[in-house]
C-alpha positions in Angstrom: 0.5 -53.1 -2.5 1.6 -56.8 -3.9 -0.3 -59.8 -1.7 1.1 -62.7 0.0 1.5 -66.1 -2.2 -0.5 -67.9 0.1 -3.4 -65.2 -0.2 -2.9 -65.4 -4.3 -3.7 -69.0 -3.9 -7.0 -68.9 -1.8 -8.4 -66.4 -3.7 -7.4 -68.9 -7.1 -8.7 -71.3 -5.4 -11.8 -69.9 -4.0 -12.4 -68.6 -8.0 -12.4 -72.3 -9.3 -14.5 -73.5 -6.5 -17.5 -70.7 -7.4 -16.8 -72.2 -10.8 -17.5 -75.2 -10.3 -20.8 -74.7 -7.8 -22.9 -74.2 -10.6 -21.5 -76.4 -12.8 -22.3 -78.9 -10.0 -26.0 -78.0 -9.3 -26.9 -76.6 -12.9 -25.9 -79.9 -14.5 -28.4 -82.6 -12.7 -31.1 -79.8 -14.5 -29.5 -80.4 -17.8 -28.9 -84.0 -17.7 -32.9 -84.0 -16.3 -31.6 -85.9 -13.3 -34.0 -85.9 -10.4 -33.0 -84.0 -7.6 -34.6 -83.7 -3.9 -33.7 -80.4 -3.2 -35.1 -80.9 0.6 -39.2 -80.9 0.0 -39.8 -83.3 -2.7 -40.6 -86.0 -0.7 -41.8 -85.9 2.4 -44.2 -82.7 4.0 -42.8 -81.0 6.9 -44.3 -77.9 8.4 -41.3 -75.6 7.9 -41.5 -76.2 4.1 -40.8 -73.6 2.2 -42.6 -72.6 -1.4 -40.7 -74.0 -4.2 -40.0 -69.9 -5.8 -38.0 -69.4 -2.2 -35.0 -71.6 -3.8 -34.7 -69.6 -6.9 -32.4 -67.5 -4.5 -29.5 -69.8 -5.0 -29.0 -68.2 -8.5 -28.1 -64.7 -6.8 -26.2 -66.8 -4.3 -23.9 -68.7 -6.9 -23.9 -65.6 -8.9 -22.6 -62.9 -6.4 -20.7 -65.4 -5.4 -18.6 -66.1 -8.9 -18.5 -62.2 -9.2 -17.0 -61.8 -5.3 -14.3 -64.4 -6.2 -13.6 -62.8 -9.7 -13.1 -59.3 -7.9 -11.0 -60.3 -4.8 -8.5 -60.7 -7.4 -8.3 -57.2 -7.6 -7.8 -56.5 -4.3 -4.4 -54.9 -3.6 -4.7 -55.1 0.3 -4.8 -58.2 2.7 -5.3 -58.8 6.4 -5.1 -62.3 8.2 -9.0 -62.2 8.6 -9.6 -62.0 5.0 -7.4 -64.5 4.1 -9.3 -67.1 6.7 -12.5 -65.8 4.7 -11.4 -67.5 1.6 -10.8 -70.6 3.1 -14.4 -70.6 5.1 -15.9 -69.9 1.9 -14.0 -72.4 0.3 -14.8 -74.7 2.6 -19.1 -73.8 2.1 -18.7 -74.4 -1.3 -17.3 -77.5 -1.5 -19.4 -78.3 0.5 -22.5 -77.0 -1.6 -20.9 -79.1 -4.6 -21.0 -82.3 -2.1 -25.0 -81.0 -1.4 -26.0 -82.5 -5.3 -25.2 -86.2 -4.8 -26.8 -86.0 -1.5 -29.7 -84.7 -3.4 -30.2 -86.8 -6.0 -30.3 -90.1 -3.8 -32.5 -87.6 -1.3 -30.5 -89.0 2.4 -32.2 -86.1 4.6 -30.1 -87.1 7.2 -26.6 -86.2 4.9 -28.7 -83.3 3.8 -28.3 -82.1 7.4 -24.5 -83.3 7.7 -24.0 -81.2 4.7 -26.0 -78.1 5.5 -24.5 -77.7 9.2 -21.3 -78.0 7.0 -22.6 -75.2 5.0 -23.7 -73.1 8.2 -20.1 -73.6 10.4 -18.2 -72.4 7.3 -20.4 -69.5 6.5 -20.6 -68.3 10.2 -16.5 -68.4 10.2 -16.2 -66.9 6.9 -18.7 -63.5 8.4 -16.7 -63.5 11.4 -13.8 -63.0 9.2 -15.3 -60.5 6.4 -16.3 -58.7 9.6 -13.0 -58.5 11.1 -11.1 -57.3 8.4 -13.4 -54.5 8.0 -13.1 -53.4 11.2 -9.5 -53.6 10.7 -8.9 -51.7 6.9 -12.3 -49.8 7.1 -14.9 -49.6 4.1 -13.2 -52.7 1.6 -12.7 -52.3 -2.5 -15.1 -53.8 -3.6 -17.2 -54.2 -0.3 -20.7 -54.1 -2.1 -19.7 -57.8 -3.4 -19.9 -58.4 0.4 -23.7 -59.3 -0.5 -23.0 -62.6 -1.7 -21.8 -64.6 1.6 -24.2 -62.6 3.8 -27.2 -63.7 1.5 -25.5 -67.0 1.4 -25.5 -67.2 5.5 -28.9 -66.2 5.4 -30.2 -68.4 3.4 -28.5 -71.8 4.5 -29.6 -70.6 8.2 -33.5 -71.2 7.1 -32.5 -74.2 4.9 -30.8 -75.6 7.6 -34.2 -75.3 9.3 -35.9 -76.8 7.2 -33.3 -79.9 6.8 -33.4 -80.2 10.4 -37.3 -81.1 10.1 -36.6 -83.7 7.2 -33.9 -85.3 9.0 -36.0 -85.8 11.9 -38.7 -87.4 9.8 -36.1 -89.6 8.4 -35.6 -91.1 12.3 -39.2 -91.5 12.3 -39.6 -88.8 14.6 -43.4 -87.4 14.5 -45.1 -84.7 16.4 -49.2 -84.4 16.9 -50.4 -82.3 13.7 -50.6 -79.1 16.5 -47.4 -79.9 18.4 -45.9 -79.7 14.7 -47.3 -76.5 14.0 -46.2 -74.6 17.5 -42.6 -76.0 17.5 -42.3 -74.9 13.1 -43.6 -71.5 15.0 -40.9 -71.4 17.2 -38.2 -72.2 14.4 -39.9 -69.2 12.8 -39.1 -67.2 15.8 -35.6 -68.2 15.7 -34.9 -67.4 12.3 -37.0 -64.1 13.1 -34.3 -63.3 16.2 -31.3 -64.0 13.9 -32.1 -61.8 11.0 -32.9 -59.0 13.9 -30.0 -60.0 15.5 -27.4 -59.2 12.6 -30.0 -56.9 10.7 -29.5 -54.4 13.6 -25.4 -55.4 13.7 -25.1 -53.8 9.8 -26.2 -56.9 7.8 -29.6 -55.9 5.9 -28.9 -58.3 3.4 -29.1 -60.9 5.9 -31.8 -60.0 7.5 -33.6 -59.5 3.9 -32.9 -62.8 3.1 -34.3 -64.6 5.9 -37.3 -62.3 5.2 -37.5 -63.8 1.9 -37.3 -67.4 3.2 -39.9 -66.8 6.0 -42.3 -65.5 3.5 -41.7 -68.6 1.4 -42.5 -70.8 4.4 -45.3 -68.4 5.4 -46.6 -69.3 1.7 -46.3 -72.9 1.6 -48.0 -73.2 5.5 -51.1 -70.9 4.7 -53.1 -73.4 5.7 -51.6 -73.4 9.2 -52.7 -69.8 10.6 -50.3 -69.5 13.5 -47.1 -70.0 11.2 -48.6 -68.1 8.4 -48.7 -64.8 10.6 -45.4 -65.5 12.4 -43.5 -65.8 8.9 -45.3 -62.6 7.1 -44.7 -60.4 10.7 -41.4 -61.8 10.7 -40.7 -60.4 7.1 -42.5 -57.4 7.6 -40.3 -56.6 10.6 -37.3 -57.6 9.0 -38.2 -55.3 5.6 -39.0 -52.8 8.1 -35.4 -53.2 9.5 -33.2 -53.0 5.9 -35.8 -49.8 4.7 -34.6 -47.7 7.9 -30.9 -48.7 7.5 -31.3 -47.6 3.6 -33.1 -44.5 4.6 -29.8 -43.8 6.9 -31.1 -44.1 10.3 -28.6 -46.9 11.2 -25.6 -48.9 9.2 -27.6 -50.9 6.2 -24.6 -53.2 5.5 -21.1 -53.1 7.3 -19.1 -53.8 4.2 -20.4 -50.5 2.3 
């Protein structure tokens, strides 16, 4: 079945976008230009450990490898066609994320990740919907890439919030801090249950990895500590019963 010209071009141009993400954020590393990458410079207490953001290396990855594929595809619906442009849209906006982080403006940080966050939650809206319209997709296990992606910028975005209120000069008492980073914990906890129980393990497993690198980095702080390793455990808990069959692991499979 031949595709639409219009659909030929989104999936080009989401190909040369996924390109050029890397490109983007692996050559400040190269050049040894400083970066902020959210935690350098100020201490929040919804930090995360710096290992957590080795994730965006599977991100960019699955992502390149997604884009490469959907070329392949021989079948097209509306809703997957408005995924390409939502994840378009997120990468762009994860090349616009490096300047941002080399002159470290929390507050554009934020801008950029609630950019990040609309596009991604359109773009799973619309991998969902065509789904549910064609049934399992080619290639569906690729699928990975945007949920991990959500997953992760939904913590990050947590995390920028904080650094963009610090920014403003807004401070909280040293416990206040640590019971409202507890309830941001809880949030990210009811989201990855949330979609983890709607068919998206590797959502959910990917805010489990982000609470445990938060958990790690707030050890000192007892209440967020437990909160972020329950949180994961739960969450692990969640994927291992969908793998062992007892409910829908991932919807795209």
């Amino acid at each position: 079945m031949s595709v639409s010209a219009s659909t030929r071009t989104w999936r080009y141009l989401l190909l040369v976008t996924f390109i050029l993400v890397p490109i983007a954020n692996y050559l400040p590393v190269v050049l040894d230009i400083s970066q902020d990458r959210f935690t350098d410079d100020v201490s929040t207490r919804v930090d995360a450990a710096g290992y957590g953001f080795s994730i965006w290396g599977v991100i960019f990855t699955g992502m390149l490898v997604f884009s490469v594929l959907q070329l392949r595809v021989d079948r097209e619906t509306v809703a997957l066609r408005r995924a390409y442009r939502f994840l378009t849209v997120a990468g762009l906006a994860s090349i616009a994320f490096v300047p941002i982080s080399i002159v470290g403006d929390q507050l554009w940080g934020f801008v950029d990740l609630l950019w990040h966050l609309m596009a991604l939650i359109g773009a799973h809206l619309a991998l969902r919907a065509h789904v549910r319209e064609v049934g399992r997709p080619r290639y569906g296990w690729t699928y990975f890439a945007p949920s991990m992606y959500l997953g992760w910028i939904s913590a990050a975005t947590v995390i920028s919030t904080a650094l963009a209120l610090d920014q403003l000069g807004v401070s909280f008492a040293p416990q206040t801090a640590i019971y409202i980073a507890t309830a941001l914990v809880v949030v990210l906890i009811a989201l990855g249950t949330y979609l983890g129980l709607r068919g998206d393990g590797i959502y959910a497993l990917t805010v489990a990895w982000a609470l445990v690198a938060v958990a790690v980095e707030q050890r000192d702080a007892t209440l967020i500590f437990w909160a972020g390793i329950a949180g994961a455990i739960g969450l692990v808990g969640l994927a291992v019963f969908g793998i062992a069959g007892r409910r829908k692991f991932f919807y795209a499979t």
